[in-house]
Structure formats: structure tokens, C-alpha cells
C-alpha positions in Angstrom: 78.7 102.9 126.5 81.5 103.4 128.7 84.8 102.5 128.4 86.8 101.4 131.8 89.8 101.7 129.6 90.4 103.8 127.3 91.2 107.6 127.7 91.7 110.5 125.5 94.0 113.2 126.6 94.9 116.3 124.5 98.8 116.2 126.0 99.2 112.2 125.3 99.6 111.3 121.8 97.8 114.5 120.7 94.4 113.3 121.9 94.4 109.6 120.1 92.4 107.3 122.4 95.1 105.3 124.3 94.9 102.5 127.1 94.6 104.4 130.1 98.3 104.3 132.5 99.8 103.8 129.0 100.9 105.5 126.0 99.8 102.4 123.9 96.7 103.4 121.1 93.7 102.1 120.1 95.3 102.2 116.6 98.8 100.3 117.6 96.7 97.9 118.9 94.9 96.8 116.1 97.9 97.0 114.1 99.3 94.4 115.9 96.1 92.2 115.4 96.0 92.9 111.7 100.1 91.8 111.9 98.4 88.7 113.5 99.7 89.3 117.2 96.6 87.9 119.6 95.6 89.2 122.6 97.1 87.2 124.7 100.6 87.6 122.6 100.3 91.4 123.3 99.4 91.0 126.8 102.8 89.0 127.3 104.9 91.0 125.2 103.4 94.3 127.1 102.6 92.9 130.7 101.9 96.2 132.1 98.7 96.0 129.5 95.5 94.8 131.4 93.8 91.8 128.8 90.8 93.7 129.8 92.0 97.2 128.3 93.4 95.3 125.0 89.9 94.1 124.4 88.1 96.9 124.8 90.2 98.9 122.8 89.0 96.2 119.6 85.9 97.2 121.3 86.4 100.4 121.3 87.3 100.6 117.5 84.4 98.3 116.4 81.6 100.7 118.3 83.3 103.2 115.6 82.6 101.3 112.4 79.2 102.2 112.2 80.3 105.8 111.3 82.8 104.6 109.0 83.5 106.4 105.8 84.3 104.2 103.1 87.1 104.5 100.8 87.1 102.8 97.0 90.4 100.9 96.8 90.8 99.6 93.0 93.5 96.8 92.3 95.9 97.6 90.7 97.3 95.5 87.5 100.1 93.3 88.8 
């Protein structure tokens, strides 16, 4: 698949995938979700963000699971 989006570019962020016309990441972006900002809440907050480009960068990141490595987190004893 191709992404409209999202660009990688060795002199922006040292090569991190990044909303194209922006130095916003994939990774910021999904720290904002997992901070429980919405789409449409970074989309206002950032207007010079295209909805489109915000979600295909969650796209973007989700196409990537599938070569995830996993990492065993143990609780600890609180």
C-alpha cells in the first residue's frame, strides 16, 4: 500500500516517518491517541494537519504490527 501521507526523509527528524509538509511523527501522533487526544482534537489543536494524514499515520503504524516484536513486561509488586 501506498501512503498519500506520510514521508520519510533522512534530513527531517533523522528519517522517522512524519506527516508530509510537517515535522509532526507517526510516533507523536499515536502518543497523543494513547494520551486520549482524538483525531479530530489533534486536527483542531494542529489545523495545518490534514484529518486525512492523521489517520493514515494510525494507519500507517497498524500495517507495522504484523512485524512486531514482542516484549515480556512482568508487573511489578506494588
Amino acid at each position: 500500500m501506498e501512503f498519500k501521507y506520510i514521508i520519510s526523509d533522512p534530513d527531517i527528524l533523522g528519517g522517522k516517518p512524519i506527516i508530509k509538509g510537517t515535522r509532526i511523527s507517526i510516533q507523536l501522533i499515536l502518543e497523543w491517541i494513547a494520551s486520549g487526544a482524538s483525531v479530530k482534537s489533534i486536527v483542531e489543536e494542529f489545523p495545518h494537519l490534514p484529518k486525512e494524514g492523521v489517520q493514515e499515520a494510525i494507519l500507517y503504524a497498524s500495517r507495522f504490527l504484523d512485524k512486531e516484536i514482542l516484549i515480556e513486561i512482568k508487573a511489578s509488586a506494588a
